[in-house]
Residue, then its C-alpha position, 0 to 999 in steps of 0.5 A: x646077145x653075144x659079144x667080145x670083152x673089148x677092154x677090162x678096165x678093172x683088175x681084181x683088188x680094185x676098189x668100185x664105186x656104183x656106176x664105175x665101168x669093168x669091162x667094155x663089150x663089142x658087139x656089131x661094132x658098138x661098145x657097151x661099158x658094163x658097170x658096177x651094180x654095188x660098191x666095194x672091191x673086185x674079189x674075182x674077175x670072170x673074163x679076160x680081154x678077147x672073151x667072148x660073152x652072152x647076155x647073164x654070164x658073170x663078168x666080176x664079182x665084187x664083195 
């Protein structure tokens, strides 16, 4: 599936729990919120508003 990054919800140095949305999709005009596998802090963020992603491309990491 491929779809635009919507809204980052999150910048990198931010503290997330498991389960706190990162970034918003778009895709064939539904949104899909992309959520935190893990707690514990942004170190890299991968996209940027306007991206355009496919299924199993990194968005975040978090350590």
């Amino acid at each position: 599936m491929v779809a635009n990054v919507w809204k980052v919800v999150v910048a990198e140095g931010d503290s997330v729990e498991d389960g706190d949305t990162l970034v918003i999709l778009e895709s064939m005009k539904m949104e899909i919120p992309v959520v935190a596998e893990e707690s514990g802090t942004v170190t890299q963020l991968k996209v940027a508003e306007g991206d355009v992603v496919q299924d199993g491309d990194l968005i975040a990491v978090i350590e």
